[in-house]
C-alpha positions as CSV (number, residue, x, y, z in Angstrom):
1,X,-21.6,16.4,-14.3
2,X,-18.2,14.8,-13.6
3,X,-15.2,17.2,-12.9
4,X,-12.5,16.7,-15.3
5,X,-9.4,15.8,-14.1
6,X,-6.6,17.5,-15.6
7,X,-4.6,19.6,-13.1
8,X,-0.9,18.5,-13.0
9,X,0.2,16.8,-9.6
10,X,3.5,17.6,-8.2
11,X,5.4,15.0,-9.8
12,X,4.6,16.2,-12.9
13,X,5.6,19.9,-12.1
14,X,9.0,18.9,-12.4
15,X,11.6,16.8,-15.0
16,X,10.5,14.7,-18.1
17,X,6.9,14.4,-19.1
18,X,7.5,12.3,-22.1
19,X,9.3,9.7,-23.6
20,X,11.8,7.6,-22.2
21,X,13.4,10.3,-19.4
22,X,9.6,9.9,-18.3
23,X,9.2,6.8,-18.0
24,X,12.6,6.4,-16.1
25,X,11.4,9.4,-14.0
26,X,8.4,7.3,-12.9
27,X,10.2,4.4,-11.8
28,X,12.3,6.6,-9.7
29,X,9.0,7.8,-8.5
30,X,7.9,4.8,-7.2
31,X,10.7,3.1,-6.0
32,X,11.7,6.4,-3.7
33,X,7.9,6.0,-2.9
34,X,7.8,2.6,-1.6
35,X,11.5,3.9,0.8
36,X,9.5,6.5,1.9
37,X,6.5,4.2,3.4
38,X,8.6,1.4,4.9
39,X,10.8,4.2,6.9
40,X,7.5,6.0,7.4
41,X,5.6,3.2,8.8
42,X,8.7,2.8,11.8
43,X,8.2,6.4,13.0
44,X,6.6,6.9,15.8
45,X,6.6,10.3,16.9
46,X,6.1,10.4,21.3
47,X,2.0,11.7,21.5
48,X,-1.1,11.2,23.9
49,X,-2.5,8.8,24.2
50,X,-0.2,6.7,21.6
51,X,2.2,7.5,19.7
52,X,2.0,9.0,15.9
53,X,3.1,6.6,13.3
54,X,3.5,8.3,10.0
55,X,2.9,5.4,7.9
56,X,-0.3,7.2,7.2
57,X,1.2,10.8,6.4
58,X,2.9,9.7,3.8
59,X,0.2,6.8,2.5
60,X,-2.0,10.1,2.0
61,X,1.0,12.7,1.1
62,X,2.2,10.6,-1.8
63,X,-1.2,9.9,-3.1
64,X,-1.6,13.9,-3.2
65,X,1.7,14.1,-4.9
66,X,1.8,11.3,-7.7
67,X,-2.0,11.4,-8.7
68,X,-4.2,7.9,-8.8
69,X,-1.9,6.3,-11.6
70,X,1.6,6.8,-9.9
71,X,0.3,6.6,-6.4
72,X,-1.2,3.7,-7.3
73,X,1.4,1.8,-8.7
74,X,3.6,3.2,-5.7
75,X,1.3,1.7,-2.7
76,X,0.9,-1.5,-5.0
77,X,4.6,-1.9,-5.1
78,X,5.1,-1.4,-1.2
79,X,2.2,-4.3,-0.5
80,X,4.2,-6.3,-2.8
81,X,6.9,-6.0,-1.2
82,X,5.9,-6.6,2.3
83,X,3.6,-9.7,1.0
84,X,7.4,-10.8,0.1
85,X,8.1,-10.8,3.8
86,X,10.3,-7.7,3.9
87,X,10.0,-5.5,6.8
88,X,8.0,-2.6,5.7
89,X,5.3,-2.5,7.5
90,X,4.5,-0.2,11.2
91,X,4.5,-3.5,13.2
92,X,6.1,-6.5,11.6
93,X,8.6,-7.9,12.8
94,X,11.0,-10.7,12.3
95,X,8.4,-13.4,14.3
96,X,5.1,-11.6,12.2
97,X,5.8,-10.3,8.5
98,X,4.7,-11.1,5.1
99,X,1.3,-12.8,4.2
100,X,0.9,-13.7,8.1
101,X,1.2,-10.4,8.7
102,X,-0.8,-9.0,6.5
103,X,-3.9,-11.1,7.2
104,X,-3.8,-9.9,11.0
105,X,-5.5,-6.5,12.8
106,X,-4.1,-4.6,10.4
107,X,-4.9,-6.0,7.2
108,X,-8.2,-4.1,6.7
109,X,-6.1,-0.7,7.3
110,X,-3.6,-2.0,4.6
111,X,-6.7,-2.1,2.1
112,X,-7.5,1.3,2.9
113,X,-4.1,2.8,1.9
114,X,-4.3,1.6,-1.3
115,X,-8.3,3.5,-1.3
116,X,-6.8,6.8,-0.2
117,X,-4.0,6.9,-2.1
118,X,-6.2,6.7,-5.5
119,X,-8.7,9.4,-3.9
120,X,-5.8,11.5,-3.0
121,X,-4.5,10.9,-6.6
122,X,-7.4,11.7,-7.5
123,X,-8.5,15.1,-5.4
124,X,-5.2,16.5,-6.6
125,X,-6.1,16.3,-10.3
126,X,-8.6,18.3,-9.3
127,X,-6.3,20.8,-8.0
128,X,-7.1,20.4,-3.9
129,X,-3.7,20.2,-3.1
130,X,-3.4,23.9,-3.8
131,X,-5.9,24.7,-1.3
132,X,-5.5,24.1,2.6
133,X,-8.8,23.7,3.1
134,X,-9.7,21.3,0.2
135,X,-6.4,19.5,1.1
136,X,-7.3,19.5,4.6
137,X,-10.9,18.3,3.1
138,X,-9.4,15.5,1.0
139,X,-6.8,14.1,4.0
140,X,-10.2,13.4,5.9
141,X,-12.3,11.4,3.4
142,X,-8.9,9.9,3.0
143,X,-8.4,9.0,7.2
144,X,-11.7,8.0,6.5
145,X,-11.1,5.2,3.2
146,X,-8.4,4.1,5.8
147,X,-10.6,3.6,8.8
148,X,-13.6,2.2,7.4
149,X,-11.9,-0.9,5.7
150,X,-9.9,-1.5,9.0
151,X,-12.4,-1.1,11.4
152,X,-14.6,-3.5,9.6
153,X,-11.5,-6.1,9.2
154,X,-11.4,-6.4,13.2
155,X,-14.8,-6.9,13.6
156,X,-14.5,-9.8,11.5
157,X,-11.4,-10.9,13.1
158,X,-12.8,-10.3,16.6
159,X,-15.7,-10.2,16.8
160,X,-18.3,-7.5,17.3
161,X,-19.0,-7.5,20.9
162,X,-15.0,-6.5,21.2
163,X,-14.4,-2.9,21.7
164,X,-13.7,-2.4,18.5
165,X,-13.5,1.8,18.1
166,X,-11.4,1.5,21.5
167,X,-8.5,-0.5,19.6
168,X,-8.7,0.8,16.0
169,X,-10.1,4.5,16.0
170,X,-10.6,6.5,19.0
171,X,-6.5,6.4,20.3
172,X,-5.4,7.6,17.0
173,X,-8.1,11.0,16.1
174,X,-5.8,13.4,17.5
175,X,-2.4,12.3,15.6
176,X,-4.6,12.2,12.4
177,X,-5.8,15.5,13.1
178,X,-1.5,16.7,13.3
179,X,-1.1,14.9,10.6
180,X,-4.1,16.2,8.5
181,X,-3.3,19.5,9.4
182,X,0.5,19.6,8.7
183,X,-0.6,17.6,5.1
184,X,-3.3,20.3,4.3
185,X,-0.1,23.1,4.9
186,X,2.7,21.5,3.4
187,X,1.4,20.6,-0.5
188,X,-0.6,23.9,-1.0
189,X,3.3,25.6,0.3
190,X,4.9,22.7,-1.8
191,X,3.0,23.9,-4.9
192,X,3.7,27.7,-4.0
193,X,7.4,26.7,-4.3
194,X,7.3,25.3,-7.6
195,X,5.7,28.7,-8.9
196,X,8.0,31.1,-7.3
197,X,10.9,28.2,-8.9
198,X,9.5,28.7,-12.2
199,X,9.2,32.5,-11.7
């Protein structure tokens, strides 16, 4: 039997939720979304053995806090924009952006954002964000949504017979694990916040 899906997400814990003022609400939403991911995707925090971009941190953050729908139209927005050739993305540049960009090692990774994002839109109406370890739960099926996708994309690109894990997995488990961790604390406290506001 299908879980319903009916807890609110954090956007919608605060402001309009109706009419017009919501609808203007939501466009804020997404337009402070996509900011958030291009500066996002240019930090890279110093870390063995490379450094911790958190493009994905907030791919998987926003997703928990704007549901599927919003989250959706957020990371939808932000390809968009960096199809357009802006410079949005963790590694483009001015001699590789847009389309050309996009179509490179990273392109199957750039799929998989826009996968998590809806499961972790989705997760949250079922209230995991209030839990650390469903959150923490959630963030891993989403690393996973993002790794798959990629991982496949450069062993098409490639080539199999590449070391293929070595480039695109292995380099990058323990920043996910920071970053899955610090997610899993951060919207269960988030949520806590709103409550004691209310109170």
């Amino acid at each position: 039997m299908a879980i319903p899906m009916t807890d609110k997400v954090l956007a919608e814990a605060f402001g309009a939720n109706s009419g017009t003022a919501l609808r203007a609400k939501q466009v804020a939403l997404v337009l402070a979304g996509v900011a958030i991911l291009a500066i996002s995707a240019k930090i890279a925090v110093p870390m063995w053995p490379v450094p911790i971009t958190m493009g994905t941190f907030a791919v998987l953050g926003l997703g928990a806090a704007y549901g599927p729908r919003l989250g959706f139209a957020t990371i939808a927005l932000y390809m968009l924009v960096g199809a357009l050739g802006f410079d949005v993305f963790a590694g483009s540049s001015a001699e590789k952006f847009g389309l050309a960009y996009m179509k490179g090692g990273t392109g199957g990774y750039l799929i998989g954002y826009v996968l998590a994002t809806i499961a972790l839109g989705m997760f949250a109406r079922k209230g995991w964000d209030r839990s650390f370890g469903k959150m923490a739960l959630g963030m891993f099926i989403g690393n996973v949504l993002i790794y798959v996708p990629g991982l496949i994309w450069l062993g098409q690109l490639y080539g199999w017979d590449q070391p293929i894990l070595a480039w695109g997995l292995t380099p990058f488990l323990v920043g996910d694990a920071i970053k899955l961790a610090l997610a899993a604390l951060i919207l269960p406290a988030a949520w806590k916040f709103v409550g004691k506001a209310r109170g």
